[in-house]
C-alpha beads as a LAMMPS data file, in Angstrom:
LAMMPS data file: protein, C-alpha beads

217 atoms
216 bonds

1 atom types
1 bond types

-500.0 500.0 xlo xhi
-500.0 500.0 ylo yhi
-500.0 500.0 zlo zhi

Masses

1 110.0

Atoms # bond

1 1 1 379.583 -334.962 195.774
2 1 1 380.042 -335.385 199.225
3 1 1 378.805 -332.494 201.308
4 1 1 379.684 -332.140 205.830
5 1 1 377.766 -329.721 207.363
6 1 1 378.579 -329.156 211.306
7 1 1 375.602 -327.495 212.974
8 1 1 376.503 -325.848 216.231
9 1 1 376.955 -328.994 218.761
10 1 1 379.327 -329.997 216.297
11 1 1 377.096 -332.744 215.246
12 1 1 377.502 -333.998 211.261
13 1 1 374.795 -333.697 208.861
14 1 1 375.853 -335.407 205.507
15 1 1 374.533 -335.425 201.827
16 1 1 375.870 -338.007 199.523
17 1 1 376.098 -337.831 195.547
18 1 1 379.037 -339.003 192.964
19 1 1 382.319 -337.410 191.693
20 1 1 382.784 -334.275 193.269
21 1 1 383.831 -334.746 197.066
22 1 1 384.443 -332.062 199.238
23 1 1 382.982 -330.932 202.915
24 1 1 381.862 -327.734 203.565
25 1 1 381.969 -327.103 207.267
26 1 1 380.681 -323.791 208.743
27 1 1 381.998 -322.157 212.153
28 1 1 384.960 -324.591 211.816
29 1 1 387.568 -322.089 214.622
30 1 1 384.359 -319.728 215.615
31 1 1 384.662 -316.246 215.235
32 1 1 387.223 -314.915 218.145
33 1 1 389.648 -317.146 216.503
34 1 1 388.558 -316.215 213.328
35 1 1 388.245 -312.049 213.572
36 1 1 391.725 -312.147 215.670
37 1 1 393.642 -313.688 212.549
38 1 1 391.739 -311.228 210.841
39 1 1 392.855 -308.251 212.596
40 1 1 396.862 -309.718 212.628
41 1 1 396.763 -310.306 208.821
42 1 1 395.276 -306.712 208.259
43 1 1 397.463 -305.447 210.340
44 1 1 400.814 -306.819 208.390
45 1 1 399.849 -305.970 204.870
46 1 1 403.455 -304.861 203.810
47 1 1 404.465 -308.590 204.908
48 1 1 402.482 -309.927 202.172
49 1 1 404.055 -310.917 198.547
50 1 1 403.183 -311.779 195.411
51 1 1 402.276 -315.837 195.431
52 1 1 404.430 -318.093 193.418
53 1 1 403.574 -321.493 191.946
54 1 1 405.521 -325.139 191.497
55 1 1 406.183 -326.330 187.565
56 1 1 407.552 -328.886 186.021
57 1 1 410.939 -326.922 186.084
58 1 1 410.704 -324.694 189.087
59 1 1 409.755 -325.562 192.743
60 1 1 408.835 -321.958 192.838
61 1 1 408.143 -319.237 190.495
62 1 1 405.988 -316.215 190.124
63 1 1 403.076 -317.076 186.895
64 1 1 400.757 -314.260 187.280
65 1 1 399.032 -315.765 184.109
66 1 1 398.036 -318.733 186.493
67 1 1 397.766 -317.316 189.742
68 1 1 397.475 -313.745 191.081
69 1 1 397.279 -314.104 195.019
70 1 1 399.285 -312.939 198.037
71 1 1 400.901 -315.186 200.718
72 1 1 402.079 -313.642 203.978
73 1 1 405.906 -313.872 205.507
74 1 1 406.397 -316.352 207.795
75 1 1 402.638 -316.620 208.185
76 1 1 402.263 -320.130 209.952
77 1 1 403.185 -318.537 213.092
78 1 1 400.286 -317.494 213.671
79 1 1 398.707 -320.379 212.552
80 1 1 399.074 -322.357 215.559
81 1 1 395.787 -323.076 216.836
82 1 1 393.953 -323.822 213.022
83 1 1 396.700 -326.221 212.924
84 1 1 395.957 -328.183 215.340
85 1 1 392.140 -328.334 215.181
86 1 1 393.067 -329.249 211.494
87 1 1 395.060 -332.425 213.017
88 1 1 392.645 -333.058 215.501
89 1 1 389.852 -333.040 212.996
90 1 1 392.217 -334.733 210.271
91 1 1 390.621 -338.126 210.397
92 1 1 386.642 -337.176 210.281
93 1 1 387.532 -334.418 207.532
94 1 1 389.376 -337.523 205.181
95 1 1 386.738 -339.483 205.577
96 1 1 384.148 -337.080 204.648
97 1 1 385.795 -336.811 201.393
98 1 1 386.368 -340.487 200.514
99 1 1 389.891 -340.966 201.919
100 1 1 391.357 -342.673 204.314
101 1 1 393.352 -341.445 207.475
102 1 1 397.061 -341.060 207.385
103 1 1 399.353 -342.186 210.190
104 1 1 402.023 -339.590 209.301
105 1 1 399.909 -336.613 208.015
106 1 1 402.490 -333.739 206.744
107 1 1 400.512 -330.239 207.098
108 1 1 401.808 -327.508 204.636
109 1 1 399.827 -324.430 205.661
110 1 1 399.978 -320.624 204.754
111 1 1 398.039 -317.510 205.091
112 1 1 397.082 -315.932 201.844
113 1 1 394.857 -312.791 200.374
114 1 1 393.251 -312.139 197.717
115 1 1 392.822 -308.483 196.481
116 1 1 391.187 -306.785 193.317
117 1 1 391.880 -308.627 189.943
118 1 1 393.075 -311.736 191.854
119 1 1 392.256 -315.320 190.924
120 1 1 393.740 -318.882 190.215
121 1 1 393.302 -321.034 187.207
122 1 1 392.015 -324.092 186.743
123 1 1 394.825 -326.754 188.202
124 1 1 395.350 -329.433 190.863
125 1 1 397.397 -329.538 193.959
126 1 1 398.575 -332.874 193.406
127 1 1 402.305 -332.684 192.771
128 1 1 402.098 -335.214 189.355
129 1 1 404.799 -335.733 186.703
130 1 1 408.321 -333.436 186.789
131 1 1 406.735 -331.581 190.015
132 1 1 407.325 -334.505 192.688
133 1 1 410.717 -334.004 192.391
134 1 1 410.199 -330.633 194.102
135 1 1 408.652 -332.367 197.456
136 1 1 409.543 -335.282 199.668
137 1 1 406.028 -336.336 200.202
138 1 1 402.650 -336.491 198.225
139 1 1 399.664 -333.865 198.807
140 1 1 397.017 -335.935 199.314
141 1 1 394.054 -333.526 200.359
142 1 1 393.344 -329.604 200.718
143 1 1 391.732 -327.773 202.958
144 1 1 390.799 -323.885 202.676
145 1 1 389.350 -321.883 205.710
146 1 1 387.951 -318.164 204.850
147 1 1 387.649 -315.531 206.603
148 1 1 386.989 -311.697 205.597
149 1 1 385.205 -308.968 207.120
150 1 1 381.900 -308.546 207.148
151 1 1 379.405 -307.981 205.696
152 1 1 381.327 -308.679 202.819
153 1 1 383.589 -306.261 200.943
154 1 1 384.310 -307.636 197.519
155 1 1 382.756 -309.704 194.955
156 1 1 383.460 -313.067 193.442
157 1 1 386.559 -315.061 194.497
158 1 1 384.470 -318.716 194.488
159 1 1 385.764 -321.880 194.676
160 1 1 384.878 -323.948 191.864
161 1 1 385.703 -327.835 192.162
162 1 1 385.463 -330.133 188.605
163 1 1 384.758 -333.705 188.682
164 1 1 387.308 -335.513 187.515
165 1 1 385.111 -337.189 184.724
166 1 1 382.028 -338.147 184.364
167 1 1 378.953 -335.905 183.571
168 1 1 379.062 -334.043 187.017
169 1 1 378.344 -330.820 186.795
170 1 1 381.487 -328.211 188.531
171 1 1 380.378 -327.437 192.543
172 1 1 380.471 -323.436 193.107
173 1 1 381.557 -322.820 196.975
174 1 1 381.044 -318.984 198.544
175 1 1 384.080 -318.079 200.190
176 1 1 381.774 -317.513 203.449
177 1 1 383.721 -316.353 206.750
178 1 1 384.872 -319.220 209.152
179 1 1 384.229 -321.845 206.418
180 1 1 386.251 -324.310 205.831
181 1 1 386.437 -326.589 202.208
182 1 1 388.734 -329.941 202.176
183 1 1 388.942 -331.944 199.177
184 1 1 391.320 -334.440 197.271
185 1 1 394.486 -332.770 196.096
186 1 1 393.463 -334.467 192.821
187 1 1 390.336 -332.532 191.915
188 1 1 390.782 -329.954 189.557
189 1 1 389.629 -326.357 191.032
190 1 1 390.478 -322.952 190.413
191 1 1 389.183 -319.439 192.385
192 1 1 387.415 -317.053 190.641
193 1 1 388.578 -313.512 190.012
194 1 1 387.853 -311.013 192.371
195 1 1 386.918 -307.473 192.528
196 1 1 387.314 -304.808 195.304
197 1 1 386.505 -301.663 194.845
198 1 1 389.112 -299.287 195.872
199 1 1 391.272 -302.101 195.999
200 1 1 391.535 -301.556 200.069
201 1 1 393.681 -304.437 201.599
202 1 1 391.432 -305.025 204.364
203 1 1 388.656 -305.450 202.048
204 1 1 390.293 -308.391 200.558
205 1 1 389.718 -312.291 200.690
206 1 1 391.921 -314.075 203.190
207 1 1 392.152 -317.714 203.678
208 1 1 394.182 -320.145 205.081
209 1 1 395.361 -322.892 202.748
210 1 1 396.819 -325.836 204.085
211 1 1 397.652 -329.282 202.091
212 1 1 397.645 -332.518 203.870
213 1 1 400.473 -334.804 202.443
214 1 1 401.719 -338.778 203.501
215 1 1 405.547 -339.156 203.545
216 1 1 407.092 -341.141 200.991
217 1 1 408.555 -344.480 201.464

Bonds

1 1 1 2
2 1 2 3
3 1 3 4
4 1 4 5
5 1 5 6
6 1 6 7
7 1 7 8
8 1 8 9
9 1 9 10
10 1 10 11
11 1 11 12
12 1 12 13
13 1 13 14
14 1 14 15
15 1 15 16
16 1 16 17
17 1 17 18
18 1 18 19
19 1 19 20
20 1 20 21
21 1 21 22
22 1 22 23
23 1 23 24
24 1 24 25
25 1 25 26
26 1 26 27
27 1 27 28
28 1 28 29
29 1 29 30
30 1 30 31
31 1 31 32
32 1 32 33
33 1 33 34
34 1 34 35
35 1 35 36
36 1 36 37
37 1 37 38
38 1 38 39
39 1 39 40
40 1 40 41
41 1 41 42
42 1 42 43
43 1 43 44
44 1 44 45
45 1 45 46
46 1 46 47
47 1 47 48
48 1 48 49
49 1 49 50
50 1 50 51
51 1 51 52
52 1 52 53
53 1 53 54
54 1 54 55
55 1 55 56
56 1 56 57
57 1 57 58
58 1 58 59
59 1 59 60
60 1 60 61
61 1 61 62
62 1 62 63
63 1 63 64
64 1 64 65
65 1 65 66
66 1 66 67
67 1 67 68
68 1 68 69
69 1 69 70
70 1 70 71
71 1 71 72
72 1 72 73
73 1 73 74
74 1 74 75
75 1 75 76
76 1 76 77
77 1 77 78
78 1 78 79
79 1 79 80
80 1 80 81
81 1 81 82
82 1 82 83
83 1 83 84
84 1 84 85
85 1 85 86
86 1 86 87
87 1 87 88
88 1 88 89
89 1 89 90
90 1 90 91
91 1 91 92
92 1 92 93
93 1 93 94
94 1 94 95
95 1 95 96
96 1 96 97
97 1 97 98
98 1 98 99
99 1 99 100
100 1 100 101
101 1 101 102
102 1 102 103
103 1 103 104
104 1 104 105
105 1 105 106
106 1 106 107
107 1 107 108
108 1 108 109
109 1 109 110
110 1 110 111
111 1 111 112
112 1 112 113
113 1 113 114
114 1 114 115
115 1 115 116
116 1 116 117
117 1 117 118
118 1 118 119
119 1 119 120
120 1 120 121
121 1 121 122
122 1 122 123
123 1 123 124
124 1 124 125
125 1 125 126
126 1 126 127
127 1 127 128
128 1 128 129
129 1 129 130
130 1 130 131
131 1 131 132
132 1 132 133
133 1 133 134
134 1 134 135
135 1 135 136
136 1 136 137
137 1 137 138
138 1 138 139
139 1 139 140
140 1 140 141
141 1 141 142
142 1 142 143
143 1 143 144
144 1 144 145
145 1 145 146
146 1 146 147
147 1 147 148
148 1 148 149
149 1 149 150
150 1 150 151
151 1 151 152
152 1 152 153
153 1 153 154
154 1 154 155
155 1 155 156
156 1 156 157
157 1 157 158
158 1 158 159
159 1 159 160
160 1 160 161
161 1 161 162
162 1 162 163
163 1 163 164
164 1 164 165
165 1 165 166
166 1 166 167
167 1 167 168
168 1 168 169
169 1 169 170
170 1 170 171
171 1 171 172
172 1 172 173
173 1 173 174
174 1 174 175
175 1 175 176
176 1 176 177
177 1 177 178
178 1 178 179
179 1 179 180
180 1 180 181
181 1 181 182
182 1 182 183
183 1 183 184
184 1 184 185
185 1 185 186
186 1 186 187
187 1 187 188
188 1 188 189
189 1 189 190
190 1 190 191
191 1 191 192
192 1 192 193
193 1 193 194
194 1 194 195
195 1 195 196
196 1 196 197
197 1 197 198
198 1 198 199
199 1 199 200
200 1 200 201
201 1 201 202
202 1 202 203
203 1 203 204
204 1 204 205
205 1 205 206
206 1 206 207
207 1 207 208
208 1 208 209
209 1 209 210
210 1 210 211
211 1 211 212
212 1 212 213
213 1 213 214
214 1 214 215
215 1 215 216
216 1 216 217
């Protein structure tokens, strides 16, 4: 695997081993940007609904078997400024996972919660098969940024990443506030289940999920 750590002048401290790439990168919008978003998604919980997910069939369907999230309403309003540190940042954060940069990067990006009982399967983001005919371009890398309150209100909810083969063993992320995860849209992953007690929406695990795709020719 391929782990990015920023320390706080930005700098890059990297760790190199096989088959699992991903950066982690701590601090990645700092925490005004980071408890603002907070306080707007918290603030907009009726806004939220159930997440759906792209099959073979459908571009978009509700599989709670598969995935039990929320996504927010016309979220990426307020997702201005992750945005475009995300594009700014595009080229470094490709590289630190193996890839290289994209000209035309398309940015799909959405603001989503997860609340007690919630979790997604095992899958890939890679549209593959039946489900390219539901886009216009290719995903070609994810990147997750978390943020929560804290300390911490609920338990679970990590981000597990499988190699692809090989005799890798899976890499376990915590869903740690103002961290951001990228990694190929190809790597199998899934998020844990979750538990809140109370089920309190504010108490829940937000992130920002945003796909990085290359137009087709």
């Amino acid at each position: 695997m391929e782990e990015v750590e920023h320390d706080a002048d930005g700098g890059v401290k990297e760790k190199a081993q096989a088959r699992v790439p991903y950066a982690a990168i701590d601090r990645f919008m700092g925490e005004t940007f980071a408890s603002q978003l907070l306080k707007e998604a918290c603030a907009r919980e009726v806004d939220f609904d159930r997440t759906e997910v792209t099959s073979d069939e459908e571009s978009r369907a509700l599989d709670l078997n598969s995935r039990r999230s929320w996504m927010l309403r016309n979220g990426r309003v307020l997702l201005g400024e992750f945005e475009a540190q995300a594009r700014h940042q595009a080229s470094n954060l490709l590289a630190s996972i193996g890839m290289e940069p994209i000209a035309d990067l398309i940015f799909e990006c959405g603001l989503f919660a997860h609340r007690d009982g919630d979790y997604f399967r095992k899958h890939i983001d890679l549209f593959a098969a039946e489900r390219r005919r539901h886009a216009n371009h290719d995903r070609i890398a994810t990147l997750v940024y978390y943020l929560h309150l804290q300390p911490k209100r609920f338990e679970g909810g990590e981000l597990v990443l499988y190699p692809v083969a090989g005799p890798s063993e899976p890499v376990r992320l915590a869903p740690e506030h103002d961290r951001l995860v990228a990694f190929p849209a190809y790597l199998p992953h899934e998020v844990e289940p979750i538990t809140i007690a109370g089920d309190v929406f504010a108490h829940a695990r937000f992130s920002i999920n945003c796909w990085l795709g290359r137009p087709r020719e």
